[in-house]
PAMI-910296 format. One line per 10 residues: number of its first residue (from 1); their letters; for each residue z, x, y of C-alpha. Coordinates in nm, 4 decimals. Each point is the difference from the previous one (the first is absolute). Example, Ala and Ser with C-alpha at 12.3 -4.5 7.8 and 13.67 -1.06 7.14 Angstrom:
2
1) as) 0.7800:1.2300:-0.4500  -0.0660:0.1370:0.3440
END
This chain:
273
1) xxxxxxxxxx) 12.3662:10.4817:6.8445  0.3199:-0.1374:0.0914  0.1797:0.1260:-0.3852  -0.1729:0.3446:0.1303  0.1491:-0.0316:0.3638  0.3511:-0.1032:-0.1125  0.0085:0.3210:-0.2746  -0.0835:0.2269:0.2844  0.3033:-0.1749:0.2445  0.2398:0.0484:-0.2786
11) xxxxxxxxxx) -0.1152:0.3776:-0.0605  0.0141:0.0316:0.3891  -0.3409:0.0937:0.0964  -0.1710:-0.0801:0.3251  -0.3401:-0.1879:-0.0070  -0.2261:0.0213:0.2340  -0.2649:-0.2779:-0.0307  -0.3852:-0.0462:0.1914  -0.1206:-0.3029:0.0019  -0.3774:-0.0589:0.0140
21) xxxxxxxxxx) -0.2844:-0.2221:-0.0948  -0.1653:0.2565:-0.1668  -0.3813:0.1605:0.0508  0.1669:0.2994:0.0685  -0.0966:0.3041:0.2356  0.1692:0.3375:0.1717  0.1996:-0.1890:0.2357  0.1853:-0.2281:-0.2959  0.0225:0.3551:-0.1548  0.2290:0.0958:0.3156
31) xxxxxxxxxx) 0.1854:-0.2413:-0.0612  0.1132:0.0901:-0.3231  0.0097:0.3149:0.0723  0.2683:-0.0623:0.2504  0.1776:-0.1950:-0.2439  -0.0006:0.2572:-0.2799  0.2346:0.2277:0.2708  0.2342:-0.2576:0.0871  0.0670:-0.1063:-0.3451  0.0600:0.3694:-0.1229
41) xxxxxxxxxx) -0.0830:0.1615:-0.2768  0.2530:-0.2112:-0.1694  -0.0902:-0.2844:0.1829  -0.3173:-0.2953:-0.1358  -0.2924:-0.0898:0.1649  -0.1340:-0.3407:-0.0397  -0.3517:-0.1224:0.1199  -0.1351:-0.3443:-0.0142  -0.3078:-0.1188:0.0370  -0.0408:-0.3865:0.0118
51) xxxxxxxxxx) -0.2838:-0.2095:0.2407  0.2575:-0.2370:0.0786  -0.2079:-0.3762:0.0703  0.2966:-0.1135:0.2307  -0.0786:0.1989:0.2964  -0.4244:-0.0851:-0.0265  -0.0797:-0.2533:0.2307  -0.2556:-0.2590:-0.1643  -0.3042:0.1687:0.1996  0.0900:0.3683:-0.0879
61) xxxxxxxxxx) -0.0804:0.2534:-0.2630  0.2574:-0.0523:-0.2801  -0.2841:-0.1024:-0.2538  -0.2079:0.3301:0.1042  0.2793:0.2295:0.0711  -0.0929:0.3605:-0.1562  0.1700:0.0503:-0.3119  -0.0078:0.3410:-0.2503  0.3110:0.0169:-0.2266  -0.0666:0.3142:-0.1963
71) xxxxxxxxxx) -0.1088:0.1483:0.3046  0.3496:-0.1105:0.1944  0.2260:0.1262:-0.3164  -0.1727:0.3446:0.0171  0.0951:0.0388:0.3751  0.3388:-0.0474:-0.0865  0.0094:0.1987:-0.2862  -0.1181:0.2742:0.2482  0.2141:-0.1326:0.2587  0.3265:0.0583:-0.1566
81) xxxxxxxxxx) 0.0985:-0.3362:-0.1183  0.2112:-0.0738:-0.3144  -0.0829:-0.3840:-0.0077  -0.3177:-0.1973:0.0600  0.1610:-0.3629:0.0530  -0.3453:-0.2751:-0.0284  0.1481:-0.3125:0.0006  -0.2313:-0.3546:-0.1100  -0.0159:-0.3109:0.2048  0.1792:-0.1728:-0.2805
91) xxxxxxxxxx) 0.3279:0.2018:0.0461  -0.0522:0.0306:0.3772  -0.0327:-0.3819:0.0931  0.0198:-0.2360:-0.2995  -0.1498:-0.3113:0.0152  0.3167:-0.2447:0.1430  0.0476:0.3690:0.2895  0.1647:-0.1745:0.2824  0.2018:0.2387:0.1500  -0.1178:0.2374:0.3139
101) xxxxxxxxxx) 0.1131:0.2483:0.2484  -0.0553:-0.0119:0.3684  0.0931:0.2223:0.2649  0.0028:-0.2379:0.3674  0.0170:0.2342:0.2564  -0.2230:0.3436:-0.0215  -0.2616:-0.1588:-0.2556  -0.1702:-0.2870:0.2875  -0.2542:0.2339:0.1981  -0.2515:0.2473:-0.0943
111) xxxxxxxxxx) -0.0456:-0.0681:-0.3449  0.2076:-0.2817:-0.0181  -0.1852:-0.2021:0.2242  -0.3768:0.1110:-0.1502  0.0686:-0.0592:-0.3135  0.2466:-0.2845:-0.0515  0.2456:0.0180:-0.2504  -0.0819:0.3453:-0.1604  0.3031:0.1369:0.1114  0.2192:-0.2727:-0.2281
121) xxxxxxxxxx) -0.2202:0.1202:-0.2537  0.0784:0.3948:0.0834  0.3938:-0.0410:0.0213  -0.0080:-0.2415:-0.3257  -0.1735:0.2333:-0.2086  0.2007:0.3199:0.1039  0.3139:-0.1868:-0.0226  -0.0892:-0.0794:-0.3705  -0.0901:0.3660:-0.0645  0.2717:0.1172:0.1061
131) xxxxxxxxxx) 0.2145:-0.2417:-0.1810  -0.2222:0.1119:-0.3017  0.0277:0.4168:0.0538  0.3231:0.0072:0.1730  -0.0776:0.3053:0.1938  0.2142:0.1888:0.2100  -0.2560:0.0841:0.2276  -0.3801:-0.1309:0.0790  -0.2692:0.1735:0.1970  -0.2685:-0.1629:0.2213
141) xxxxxxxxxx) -0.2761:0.1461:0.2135  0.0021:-0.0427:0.3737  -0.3541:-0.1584:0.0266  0.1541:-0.3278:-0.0779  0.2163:0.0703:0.2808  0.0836:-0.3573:0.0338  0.0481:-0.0853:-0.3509  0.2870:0.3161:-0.0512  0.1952:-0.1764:0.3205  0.0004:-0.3353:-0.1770
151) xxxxxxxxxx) 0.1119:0.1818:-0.3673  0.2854:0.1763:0.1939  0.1478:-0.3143:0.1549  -0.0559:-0.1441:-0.3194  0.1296:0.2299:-0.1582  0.3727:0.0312:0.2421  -0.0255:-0.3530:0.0273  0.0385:-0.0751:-0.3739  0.2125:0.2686:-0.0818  -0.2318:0.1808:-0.1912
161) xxxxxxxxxx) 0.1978:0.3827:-0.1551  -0.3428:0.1388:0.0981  -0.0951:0.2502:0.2656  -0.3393:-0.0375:0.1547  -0.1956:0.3113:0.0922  -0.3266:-0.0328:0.1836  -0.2786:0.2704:-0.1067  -0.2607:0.1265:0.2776  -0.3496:-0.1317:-0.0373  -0.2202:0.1744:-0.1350
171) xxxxxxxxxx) -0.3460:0.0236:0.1173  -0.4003:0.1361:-0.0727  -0.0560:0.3063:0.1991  -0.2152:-0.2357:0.2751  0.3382:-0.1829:0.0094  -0.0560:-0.3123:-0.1675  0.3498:-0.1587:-0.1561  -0.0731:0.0356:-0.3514  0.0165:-0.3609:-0.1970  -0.0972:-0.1676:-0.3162
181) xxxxxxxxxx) -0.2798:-0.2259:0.1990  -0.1658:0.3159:0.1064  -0.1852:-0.0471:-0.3038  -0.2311:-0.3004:0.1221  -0.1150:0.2031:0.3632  -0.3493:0.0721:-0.0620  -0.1373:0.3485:0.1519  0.0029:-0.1636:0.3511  0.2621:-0.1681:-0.0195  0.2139:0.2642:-0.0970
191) xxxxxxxxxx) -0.0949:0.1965:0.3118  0.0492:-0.2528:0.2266  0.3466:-0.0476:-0.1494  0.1289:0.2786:0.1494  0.0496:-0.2207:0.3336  0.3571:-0.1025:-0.1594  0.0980:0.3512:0.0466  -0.1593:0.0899:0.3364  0.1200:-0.2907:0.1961  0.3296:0.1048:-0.0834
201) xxxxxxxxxx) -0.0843:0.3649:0.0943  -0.1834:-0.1392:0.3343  0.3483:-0.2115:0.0671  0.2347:0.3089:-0.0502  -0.2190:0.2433:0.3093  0.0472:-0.3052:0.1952  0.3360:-0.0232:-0.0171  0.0877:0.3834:0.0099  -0.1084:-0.0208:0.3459  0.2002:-0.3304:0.1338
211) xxxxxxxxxx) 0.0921:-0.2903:-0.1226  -0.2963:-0.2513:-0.0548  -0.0262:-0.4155:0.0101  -0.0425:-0.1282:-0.3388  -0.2461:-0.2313:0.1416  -0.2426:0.3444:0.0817  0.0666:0.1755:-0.3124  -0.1092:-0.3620:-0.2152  -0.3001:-0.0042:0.2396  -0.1084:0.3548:-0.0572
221) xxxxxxxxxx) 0.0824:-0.0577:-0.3952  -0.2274:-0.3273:-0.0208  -0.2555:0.2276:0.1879  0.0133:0.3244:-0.2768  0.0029:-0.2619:-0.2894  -0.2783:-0.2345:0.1420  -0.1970:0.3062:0.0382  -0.0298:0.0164:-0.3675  -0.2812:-0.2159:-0.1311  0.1754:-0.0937:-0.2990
231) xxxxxxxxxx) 0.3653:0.0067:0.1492  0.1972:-0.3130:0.0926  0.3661:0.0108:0.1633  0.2733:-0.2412:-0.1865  0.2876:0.1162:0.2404  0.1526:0.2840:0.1880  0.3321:0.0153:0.0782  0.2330:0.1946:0.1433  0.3534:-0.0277:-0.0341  0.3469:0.1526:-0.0149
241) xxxxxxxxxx) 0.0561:0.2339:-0.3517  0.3772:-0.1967:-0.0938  -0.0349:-0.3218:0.0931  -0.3977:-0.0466:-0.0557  0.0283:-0.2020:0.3339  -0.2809:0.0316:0.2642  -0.0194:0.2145:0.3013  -0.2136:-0.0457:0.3191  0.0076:0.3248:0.0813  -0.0730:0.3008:-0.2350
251) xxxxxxxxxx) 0.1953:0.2974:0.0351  0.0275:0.2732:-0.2872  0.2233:-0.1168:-0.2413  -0.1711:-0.3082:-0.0079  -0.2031:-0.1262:-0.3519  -0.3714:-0.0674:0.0519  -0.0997:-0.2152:-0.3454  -0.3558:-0.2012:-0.0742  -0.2317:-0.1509:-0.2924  -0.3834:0.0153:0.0605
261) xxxxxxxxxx) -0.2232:-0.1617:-0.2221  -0.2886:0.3110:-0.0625  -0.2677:-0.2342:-0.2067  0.2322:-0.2218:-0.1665  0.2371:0.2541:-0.1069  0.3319:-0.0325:0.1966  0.1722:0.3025:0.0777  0.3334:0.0823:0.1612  0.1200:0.3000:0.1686  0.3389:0.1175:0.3026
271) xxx) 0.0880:0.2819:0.1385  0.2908:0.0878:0.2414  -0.1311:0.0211:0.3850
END
């Protein structure tokens, strides 16, 4: 990959790259998409798909995480990509690995704090890649709101030649964030899921009207997600866009962002207020 990368520098062609841990679906495919227009018709697109063990905490899904590799190269076939970049766990983290990443300041709540050390294992892993596909551009979606902020400081702090461009979310048409771990949501489940999307909704008419304590917008969020049989609230926060710091009062412009556990599936979702 990096003989590849280093032909296409010399030859002058930009390189757009997606990272992703494959089990591909429409809103991965937006991503590439995106990336096929800023890299030209000159330009290279590079996908990767890699479920990258670093950023699994010992009691979550890495074992289990949905997998389909002819199914993920066919989507970016169709996507527009030139590359399809699958890296092993022996060339990612050999056996003496001892080096990480670790972003101090915008990585310790939300995420952060829920699931300790993942996002070491996020910025060490995308470091890596793009030592490995030395793109000059990278595309993430927005639903991992929290996780773009931390690759862009990352990413300026290091002195990465990269430009970071965050994609929309996609979502179904009842306005579920579309994600890999969809897959395990049985039929009830999978309704109930749409909570994710409607406390955000219920958040933004609150705050179109007046500003609005944080304190009553987490109590009326608990309430919409506890009213789900199945559906159990990780966090809710709400918090300024730049500095991922938290507000007390919510105003539009603020960031409303949460994890609810539907069944034992954990799903993540934001949304501007």
């Amino acid at each position: 990959m990096q003989r590849l990368a280093r032909q296409w520098q010399r030859a002058g062609k930009a390189v757009v790259f997606v990272p992703t841990m494959g089990f591909l679906h429409r809103g991965h495919a937006s991503l590439m998409e995106r990336a096929r227009k800023l890299a030209g018709r000159k330009g290279r697109v590079v996908a990767s798909v890699y479920v990258n063990p670093t950023q699994f905490g010992p009691n979550e899904d890495f074992a289990r995480y949905p997998r389909d590799a002819k199914g993920d190269q066919r989507l970016c076939r169709a996507a527009g990509v030139d590359v399809f970049f699958a890296p092993g766990n022996a060339e990612m983290y050999p056996a003496d690995f001892s080096t990480a990443v670790q972003e101090e300041k915008l990585a310790g709540g939300m995420e952060g704090a829920a699931r300790p050390g993942h996002f070491r294992g996020v910025t060490t892993i995308v470091a890596k890649l793009f030592n490995a596909v030395l793109p000059t551009a990278a595309v993430f979606g927005a639903k991992d709101f929290q996780q773009a902020a931390v690759i862009r400081r990352m990413t300026r702090d290091l002195n990465f030649p990269v430009k970071i461009v965050v994609a929309p979310t996609v979502r179904e048409a009842d306005g579920l964030a579309m994600s890999s771990r969809n897959k395990y949501l049985s039929p009830a489940e999978r309704e109930q899921a749409t909570v994710l999307w409607r406390a955000v909704q219920r958040a933004q008419e609150a705050v179109a009207r007046r500003p609005v304590a944080v304190a009553q917008l987490r109590r009326e969020t608990a309430r919409m997600v506890e009213a789900q049989p199945g559906a159990r609230l990780d966090y809710v926060e709400f918090f300024d866009p730049e500095t991922l710091q938290p507000v007390r009062t919510v105003k539009p412009g603020t960031r409303m962002a949460l994890a609810v556990f539907v069944g034992k599936t954990r799903l993540i979702d934001n949304g501007g207020v």
